[in-house]
matplotlib code that plots the C-alpha trace (Angstrom):
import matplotlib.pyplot as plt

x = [-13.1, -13.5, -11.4, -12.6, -15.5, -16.1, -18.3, -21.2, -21.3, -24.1, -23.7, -22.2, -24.4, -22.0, -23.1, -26.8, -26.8, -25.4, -26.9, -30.6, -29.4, -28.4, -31.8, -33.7, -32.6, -33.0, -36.3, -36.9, -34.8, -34.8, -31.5, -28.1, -26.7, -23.3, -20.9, -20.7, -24.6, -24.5, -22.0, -24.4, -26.8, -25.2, -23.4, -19.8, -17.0, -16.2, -13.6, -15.8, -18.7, -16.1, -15.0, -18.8, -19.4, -16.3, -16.9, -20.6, -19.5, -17.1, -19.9, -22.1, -24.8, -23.8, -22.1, -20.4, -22.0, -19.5, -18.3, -21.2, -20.3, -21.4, -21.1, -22.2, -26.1, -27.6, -26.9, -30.6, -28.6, -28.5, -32.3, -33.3, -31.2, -34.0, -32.7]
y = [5.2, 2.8, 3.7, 7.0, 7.2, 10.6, 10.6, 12.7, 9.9, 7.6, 4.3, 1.0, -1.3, -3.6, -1.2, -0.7, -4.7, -4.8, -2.2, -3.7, -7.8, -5.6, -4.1, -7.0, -9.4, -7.0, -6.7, -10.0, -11.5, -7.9, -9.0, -8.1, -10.5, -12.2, -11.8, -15.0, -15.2, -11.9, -13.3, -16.2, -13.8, -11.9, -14.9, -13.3, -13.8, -12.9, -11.1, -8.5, -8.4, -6.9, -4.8, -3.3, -3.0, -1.1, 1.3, 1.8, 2.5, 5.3, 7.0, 7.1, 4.3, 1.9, 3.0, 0.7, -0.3, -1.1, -4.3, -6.5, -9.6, -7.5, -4.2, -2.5, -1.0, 0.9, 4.8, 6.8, 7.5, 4.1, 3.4, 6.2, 5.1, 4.5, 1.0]
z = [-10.8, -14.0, -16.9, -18.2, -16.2, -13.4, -10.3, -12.7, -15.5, -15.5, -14.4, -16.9, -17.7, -15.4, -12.8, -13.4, -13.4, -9.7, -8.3, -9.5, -8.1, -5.1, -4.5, -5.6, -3.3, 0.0, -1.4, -1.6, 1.1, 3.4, 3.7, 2.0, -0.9, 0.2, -2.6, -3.5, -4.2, -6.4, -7.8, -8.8, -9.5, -11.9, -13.7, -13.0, -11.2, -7.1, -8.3, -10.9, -8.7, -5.9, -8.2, -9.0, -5.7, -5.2, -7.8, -6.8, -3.1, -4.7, -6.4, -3.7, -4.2, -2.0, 1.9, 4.2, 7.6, 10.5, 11.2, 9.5, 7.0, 4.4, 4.8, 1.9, 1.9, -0.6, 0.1, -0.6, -4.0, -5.3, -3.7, -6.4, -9.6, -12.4, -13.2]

ax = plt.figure().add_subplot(projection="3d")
ax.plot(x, y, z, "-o")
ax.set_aspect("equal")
plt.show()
C-alpha cells in the first residue's frame, strides 16, 4: 500500500487519474495502454505510472492476465469506480 493508505480507503487522486487514462483508452482503442503511452497520457514518469498501477492491482482494480505485454486489465472493481 501507499503511505498511510488501507485496502478500504478511497483512491488518491494519483490513483483516480490512472485508473480513468486506463479505462479511457480501452474504450477508445479496446485495447490496453502500454506503459509508456499512459505515461504520456498522464504527463508523468514510467517510473510513477508503474507504481499506480502497482498499487491499483493491490487493491483490486486492476488484475494481471497471463503472459500478455501488458498484463494488467481492469478487475469489475475498477470498471465500477465513480471516477
Amino acid at each position: 500500500m501507499g503511505r498511510n493508505q488501507t485496502p478500504n480507503q478511497e483512491l488518491t487522486s494519483a490513483q483516480k487519474n490512472c485508473l480513468r487514462a486506463y479505462r479511457e483508452h480501452i474504450d477508445k482503442f479496446g485495447a490496453l495502454p502500454s506503459l509508456r503511452k499512459l505515461a504520456e497520457t498522464l504527463g508523468i514518469a514510467h517510473s510513477s505510472t508503474r507504481y499506480l498501477l502497482q498499487e491499483l492491482e493491490k487493491r483490486g482494480y486492476l488484475v494481471q492476465k497471463p503472459i500478455t505485454v501488458m498484463r494488467l486489465r481492469l478487475s469489475p472493481k475498477g470498471k465500477k469506480v465513480p471516477l
